[in-house]
DSSP file (Angstrom, degrees, kcal/mol; ACC not computed):
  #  RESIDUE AA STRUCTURE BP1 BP2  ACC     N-H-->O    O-->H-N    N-H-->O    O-->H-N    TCO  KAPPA ALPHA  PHI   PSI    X-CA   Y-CA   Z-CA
    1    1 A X    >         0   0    0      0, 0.0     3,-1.2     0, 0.0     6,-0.1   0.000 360.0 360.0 360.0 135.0 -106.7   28.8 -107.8
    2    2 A X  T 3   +     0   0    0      1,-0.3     2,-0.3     5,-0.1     6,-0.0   0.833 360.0  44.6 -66.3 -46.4 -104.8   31.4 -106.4
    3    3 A X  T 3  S+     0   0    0      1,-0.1     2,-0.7     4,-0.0    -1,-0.3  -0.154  90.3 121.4 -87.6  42.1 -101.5   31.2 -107.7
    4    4 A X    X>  -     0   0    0     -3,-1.2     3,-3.3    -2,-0.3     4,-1.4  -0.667  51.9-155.7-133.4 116.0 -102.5   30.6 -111.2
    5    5 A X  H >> S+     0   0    0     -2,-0.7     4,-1.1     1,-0.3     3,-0.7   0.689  94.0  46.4 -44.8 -48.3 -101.9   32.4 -114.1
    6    6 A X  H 34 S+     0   0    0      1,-0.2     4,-0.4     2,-0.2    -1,-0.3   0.890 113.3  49.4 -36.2 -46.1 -104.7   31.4 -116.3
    7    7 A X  H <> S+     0   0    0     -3,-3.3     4,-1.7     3,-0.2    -1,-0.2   0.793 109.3  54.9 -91.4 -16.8 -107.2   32.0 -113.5
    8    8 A X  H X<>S+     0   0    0     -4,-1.4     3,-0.8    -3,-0.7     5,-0.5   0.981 112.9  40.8 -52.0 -93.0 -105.3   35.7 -113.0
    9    9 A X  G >X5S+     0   0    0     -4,-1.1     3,-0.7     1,-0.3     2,-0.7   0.554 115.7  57.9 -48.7-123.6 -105.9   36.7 -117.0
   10   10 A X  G 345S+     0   0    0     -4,-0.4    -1,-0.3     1,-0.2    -2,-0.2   0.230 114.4  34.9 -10.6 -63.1 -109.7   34.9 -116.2
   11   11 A X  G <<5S-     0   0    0     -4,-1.7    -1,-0.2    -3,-0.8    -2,-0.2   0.099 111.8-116.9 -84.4  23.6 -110.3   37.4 -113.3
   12   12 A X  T <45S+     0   0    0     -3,-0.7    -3,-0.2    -4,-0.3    -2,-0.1   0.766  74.2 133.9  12.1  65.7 -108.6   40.5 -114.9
   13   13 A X  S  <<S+     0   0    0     -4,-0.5     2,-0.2    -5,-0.5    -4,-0.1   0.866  84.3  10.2 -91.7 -45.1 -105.8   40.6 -111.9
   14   14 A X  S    S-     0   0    0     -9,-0.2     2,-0.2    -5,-0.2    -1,-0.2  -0.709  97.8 -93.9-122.3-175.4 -103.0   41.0 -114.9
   15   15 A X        +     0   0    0     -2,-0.2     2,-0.4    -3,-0.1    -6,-0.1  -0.460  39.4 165.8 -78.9 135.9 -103.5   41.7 -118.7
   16   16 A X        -     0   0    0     -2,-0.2     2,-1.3    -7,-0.0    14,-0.1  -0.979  42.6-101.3-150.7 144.6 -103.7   39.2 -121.3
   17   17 A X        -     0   0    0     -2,-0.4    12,-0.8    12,-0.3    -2,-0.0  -0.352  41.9-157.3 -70.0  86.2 -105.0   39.8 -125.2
   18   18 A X  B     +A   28   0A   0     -2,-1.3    10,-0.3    10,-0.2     3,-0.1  -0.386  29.3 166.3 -44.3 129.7 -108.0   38.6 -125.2
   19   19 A X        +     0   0    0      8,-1.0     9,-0.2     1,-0.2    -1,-0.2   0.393  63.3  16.1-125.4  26.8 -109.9   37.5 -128.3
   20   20 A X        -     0   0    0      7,-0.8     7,-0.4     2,-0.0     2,-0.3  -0.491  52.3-177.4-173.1 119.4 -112.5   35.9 -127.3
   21   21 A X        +     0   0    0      5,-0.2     2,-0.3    -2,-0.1     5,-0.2  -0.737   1.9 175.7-127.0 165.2 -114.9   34.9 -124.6
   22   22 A X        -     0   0    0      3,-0.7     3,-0.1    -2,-0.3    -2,-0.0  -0.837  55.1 -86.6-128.4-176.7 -117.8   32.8 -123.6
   23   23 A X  S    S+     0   0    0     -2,-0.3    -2,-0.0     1,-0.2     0, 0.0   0.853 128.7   9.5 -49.4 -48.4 -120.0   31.9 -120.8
   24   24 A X  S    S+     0   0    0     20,-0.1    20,-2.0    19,-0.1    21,-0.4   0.453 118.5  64.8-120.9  10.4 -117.3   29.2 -120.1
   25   25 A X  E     -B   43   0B   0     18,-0.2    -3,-0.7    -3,-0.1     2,-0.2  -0.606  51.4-164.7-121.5 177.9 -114.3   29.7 -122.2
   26   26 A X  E     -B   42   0B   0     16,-1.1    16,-2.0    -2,-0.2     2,-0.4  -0.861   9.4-167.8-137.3 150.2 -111.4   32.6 -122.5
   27   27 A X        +     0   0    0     -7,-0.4    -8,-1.0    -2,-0.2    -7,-0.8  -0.947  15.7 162.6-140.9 155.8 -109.3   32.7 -125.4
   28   28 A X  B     -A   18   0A   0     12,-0.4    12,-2.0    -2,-0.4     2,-0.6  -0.930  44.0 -97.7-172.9 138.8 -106.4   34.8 -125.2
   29   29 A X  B     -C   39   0B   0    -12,-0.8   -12,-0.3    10,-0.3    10,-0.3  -0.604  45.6-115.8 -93.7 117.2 -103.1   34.9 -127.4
   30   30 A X    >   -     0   0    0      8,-1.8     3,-0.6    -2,-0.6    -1,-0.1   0.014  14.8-123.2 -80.5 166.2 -100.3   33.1 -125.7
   31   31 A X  T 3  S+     0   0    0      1,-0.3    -1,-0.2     2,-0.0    -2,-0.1   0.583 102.3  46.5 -86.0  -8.6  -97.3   35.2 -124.6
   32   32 A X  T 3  S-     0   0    0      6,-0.1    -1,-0.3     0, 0.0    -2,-0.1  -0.273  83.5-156.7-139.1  69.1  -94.7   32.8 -126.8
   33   33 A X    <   -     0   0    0     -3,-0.6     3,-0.1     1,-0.1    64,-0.0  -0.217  22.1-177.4 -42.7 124.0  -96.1   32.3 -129.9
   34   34 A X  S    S+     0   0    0      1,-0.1     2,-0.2    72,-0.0    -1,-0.1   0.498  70.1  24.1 -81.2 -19.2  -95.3   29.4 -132.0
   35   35 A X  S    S-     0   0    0     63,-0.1     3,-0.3    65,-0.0    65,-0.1  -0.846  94.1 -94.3-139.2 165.0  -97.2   29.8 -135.3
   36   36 A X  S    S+     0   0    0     63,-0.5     2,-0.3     1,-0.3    63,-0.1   0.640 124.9  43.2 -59.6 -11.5  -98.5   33.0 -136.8
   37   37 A X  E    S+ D   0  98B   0     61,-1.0    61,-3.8    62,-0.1     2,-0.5  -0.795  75.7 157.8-144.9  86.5 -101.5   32.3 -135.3
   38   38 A X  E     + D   0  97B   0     -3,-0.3    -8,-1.8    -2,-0.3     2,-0.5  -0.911   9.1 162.3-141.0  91.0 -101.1   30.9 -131.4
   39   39 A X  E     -CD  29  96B   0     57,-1.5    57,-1.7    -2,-0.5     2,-0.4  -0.992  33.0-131.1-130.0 115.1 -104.0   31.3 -129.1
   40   40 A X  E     - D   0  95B   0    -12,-2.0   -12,-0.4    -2,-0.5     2,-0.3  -0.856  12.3-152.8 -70.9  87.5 -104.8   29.5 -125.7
   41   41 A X  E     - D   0  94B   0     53,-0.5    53,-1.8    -2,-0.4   -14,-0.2  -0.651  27.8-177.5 -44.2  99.4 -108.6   27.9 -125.2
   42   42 A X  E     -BD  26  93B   0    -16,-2.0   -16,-1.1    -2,-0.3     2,-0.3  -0.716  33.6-132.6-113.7 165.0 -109.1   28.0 -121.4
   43   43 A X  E     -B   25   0B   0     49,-0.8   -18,-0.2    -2,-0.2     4,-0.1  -0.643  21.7-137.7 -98.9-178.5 -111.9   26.9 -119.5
   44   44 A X  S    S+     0   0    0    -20,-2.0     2,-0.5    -2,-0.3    -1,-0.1   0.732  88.9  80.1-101.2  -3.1 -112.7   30.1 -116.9
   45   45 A X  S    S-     0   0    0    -21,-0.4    -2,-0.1   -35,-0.0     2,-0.1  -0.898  99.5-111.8-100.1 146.3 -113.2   27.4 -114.2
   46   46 A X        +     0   0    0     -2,-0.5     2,-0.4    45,-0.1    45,-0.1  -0.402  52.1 154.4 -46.4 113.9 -110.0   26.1 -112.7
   47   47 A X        -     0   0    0     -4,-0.1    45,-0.8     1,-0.1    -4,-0.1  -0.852  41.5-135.3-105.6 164.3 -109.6   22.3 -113.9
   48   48 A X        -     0   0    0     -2,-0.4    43,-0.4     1,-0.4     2,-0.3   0.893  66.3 -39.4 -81.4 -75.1 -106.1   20.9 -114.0
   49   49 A X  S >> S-     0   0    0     43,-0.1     3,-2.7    41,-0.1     4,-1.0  -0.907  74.4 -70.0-152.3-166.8 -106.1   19.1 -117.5
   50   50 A X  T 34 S+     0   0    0     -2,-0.3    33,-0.1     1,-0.3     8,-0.1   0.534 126.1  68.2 -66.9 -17.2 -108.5   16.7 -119.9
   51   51 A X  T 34 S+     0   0    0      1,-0.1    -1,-0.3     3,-0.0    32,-0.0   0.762 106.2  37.9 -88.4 -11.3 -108.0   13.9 -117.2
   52   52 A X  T <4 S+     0   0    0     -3,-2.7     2,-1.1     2,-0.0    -2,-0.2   0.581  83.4 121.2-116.5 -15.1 -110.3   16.3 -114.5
   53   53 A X     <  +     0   0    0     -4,-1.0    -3,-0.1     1,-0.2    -6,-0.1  -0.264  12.2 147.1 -34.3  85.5 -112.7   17.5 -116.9
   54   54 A X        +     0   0    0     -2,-1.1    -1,-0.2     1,-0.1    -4,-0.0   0.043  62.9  69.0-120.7  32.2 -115.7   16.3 -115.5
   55   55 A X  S    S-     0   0    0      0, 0.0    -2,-0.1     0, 0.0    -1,-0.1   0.618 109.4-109.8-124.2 -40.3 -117.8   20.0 -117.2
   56   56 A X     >  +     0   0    0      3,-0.1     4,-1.3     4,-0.0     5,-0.1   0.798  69.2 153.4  75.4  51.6 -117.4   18.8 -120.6
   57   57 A X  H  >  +     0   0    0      2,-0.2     4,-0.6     1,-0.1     5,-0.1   0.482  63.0  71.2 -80.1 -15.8 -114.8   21.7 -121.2
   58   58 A X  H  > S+     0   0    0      2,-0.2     4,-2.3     3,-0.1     5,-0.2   0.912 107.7  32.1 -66.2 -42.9 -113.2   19.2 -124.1
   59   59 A X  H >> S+     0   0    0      1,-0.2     4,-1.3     2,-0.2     3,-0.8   0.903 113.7  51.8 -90.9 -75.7 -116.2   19.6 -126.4
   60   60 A X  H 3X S+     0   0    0     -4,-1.3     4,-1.4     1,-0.2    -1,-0.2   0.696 118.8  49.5 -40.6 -25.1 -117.4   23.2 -125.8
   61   61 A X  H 3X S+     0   0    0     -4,-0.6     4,-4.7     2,-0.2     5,-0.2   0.993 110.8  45.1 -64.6 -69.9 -113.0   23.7 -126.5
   62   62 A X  H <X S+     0   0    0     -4,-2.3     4,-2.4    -3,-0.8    -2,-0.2   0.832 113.7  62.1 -69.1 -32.1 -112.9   21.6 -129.9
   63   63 A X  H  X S+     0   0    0     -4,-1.3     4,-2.0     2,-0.2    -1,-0.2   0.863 106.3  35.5 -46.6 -60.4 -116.1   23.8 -130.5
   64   64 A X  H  X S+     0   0    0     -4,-1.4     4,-4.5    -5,-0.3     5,-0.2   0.955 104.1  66.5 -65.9 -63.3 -114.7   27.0 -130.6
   65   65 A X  H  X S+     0   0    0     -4,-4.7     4,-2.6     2,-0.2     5,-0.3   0.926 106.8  43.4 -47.1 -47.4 -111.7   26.5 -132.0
   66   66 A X  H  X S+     0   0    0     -4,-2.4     4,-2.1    -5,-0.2     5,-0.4   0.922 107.8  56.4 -69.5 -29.4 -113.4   25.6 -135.2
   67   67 A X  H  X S+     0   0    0     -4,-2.0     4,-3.8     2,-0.1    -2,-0.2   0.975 116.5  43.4 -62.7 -50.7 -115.9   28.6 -134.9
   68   68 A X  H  X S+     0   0    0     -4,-4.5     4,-1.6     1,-0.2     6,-0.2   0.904 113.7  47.2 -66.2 -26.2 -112.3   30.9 -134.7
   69   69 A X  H  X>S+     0   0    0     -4,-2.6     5,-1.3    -5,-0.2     4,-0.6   0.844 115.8  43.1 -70.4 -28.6 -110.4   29.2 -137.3
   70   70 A X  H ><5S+     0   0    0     -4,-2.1     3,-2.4    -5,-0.3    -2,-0.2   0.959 116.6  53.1 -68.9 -40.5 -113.4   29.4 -139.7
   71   71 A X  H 3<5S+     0   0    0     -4,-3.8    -1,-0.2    -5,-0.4    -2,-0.2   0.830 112.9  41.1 -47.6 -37.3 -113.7   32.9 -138.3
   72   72 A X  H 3<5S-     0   0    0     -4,-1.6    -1,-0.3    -5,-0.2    -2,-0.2   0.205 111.3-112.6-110.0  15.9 -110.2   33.8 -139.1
   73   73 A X  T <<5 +     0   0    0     -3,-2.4     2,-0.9    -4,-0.6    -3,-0.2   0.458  56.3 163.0  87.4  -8.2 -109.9   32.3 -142.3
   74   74 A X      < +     0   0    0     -5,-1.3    -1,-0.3    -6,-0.2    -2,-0.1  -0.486  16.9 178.3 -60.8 101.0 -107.3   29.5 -141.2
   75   75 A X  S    S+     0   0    0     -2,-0.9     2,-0.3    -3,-0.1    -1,-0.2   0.367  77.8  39.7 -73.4  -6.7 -107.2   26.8 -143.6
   76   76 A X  S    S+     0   0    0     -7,-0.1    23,-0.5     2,-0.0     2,-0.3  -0.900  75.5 159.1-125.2 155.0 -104.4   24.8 -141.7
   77   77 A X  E     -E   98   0B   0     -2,-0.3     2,-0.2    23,-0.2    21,-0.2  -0.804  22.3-151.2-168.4 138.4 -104.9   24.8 -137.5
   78   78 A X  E     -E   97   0B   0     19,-2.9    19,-2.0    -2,-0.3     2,-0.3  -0.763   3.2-154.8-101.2 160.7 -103.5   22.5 -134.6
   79   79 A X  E     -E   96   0B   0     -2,-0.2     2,-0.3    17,-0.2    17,-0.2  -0.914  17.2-174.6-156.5 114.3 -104.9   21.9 -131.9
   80   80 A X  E     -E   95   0B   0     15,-1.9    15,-1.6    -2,-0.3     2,-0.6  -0.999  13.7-169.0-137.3 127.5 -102.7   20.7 -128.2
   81   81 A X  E     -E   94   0B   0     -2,-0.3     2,-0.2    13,-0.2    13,-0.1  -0.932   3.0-166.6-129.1 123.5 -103.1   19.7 -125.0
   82   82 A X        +     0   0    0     -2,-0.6     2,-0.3    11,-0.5   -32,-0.3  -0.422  16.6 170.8 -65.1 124.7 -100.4   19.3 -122.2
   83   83 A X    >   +     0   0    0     -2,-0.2     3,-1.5   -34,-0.1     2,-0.1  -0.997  53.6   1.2-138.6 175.6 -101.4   17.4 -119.0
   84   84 A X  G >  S-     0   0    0     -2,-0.3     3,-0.8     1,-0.2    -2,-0.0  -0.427 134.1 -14.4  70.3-137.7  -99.2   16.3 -116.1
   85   85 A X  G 3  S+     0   0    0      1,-0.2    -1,-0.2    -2,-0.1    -3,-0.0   0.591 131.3  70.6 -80.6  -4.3  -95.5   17.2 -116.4
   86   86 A X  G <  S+     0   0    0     -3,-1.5     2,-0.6    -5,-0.1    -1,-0.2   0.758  84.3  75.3 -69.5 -17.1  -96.1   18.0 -120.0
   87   87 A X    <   -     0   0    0     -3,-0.8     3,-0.1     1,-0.2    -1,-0.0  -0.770  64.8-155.8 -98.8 123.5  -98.2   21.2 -119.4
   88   88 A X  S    S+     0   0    0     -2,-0.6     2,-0.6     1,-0.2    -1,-0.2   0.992  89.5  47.7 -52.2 -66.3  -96.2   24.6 -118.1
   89   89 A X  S    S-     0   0    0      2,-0.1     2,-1.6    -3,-0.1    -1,-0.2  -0.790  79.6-141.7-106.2 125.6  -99.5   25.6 -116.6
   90   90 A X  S    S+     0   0    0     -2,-0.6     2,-0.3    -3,-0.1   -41,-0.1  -0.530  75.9  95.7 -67.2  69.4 -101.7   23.4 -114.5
   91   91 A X  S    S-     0   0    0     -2,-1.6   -43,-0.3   -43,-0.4     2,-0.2  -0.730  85.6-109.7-160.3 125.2 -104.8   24.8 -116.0
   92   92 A X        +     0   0    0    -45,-0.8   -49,-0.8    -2,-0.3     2,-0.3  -0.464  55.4 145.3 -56.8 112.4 -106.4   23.0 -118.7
   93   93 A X  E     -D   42   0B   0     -2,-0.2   -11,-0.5   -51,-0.2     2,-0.3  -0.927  36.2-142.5-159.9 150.5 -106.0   24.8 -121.9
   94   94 A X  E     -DE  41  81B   0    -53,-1.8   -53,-0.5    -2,-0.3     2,-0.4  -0.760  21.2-127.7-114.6 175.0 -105.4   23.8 -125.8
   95   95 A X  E     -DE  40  80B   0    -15,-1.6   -15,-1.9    -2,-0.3     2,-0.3  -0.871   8.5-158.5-116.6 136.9 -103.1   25.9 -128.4
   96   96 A X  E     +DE  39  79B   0    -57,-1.7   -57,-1.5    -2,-0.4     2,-0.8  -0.999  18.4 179.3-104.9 111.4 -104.9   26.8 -131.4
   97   97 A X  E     -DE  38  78B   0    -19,-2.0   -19,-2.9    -2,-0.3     2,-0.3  -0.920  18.9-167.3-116.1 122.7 -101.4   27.3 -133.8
   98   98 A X  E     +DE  37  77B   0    -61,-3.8   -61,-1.0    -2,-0.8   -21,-0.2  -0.994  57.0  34.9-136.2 157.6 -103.0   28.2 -137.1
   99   99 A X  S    S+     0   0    0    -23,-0.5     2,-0.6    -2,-0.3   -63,-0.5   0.915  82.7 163.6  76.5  63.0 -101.5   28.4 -140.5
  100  100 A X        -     0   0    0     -3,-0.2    -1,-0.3   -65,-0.1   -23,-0.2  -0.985  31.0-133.5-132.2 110.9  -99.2   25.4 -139.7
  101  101 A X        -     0   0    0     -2,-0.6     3,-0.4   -25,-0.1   -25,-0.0  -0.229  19.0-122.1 -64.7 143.1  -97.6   23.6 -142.2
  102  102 A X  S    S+     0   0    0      1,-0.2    -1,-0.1     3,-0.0    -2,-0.0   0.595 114.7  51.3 -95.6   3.5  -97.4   20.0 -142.5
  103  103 A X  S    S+     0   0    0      3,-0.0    -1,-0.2     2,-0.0    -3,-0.0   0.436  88.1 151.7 -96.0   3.6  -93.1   20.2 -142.4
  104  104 A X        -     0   0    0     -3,-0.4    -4,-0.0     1,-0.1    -2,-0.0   0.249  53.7-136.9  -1.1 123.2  -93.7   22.3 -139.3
  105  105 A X              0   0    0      1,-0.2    -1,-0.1     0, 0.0    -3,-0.0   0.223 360.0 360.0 -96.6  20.6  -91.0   22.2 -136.6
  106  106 A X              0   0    0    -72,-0.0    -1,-0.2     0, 0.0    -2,-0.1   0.106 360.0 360.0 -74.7 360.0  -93.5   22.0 -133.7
């Protein structure tokens, strides 16, 4: 989608910190972190949210996110997904917030 930031940082029109890719994912460190550890699972094809998923972008997601938390040593991680008017960006994407406490103010 043309006007969309995710799919901009997907097609490397502006910069975003990458730390990971696959064949179908991007992961990249969101610009307003919320936990010490705050990273955005995107799929690299446009979907809107979990309701339009028809790729099976849900599981390859939940997939990853445990390969990075194991990777990065996270013994606590969340895992959130916006759709509709809850999501800033209309591009389907989870937060990986790791090292999150269970009196958390998230």
């Amino acid at each position: 989608m043309e006007d969309c930031v995710f799919c901009k940082i997907i097609d490397k029109k502006i910069p975003g910190q990458i730390e990971a890719e696959t064949e179908d994912l991007l992961v990249f460190k969101d610009i307003n972190p919320q936990a010490s550890v705050h990273l955005l699972i995107v799929p690299k094809e446009h979907v809107e949210d979990i309701r339009k998923d028809t790729g099976g972008y849900w599981t390859l997601i939940g997939k990853l996110a445990v390969k990075i938390a194991k990777d990065k040593g996270l013994d606590n991680f969340r895992l959130v997904h916006n759709t509709g008017e809850a999501a800033m960006v209309k591009h389907m994407h989870v937060h990986l917030l790791g090292e999150v406490e269970k009196d958390r103010d998230l």
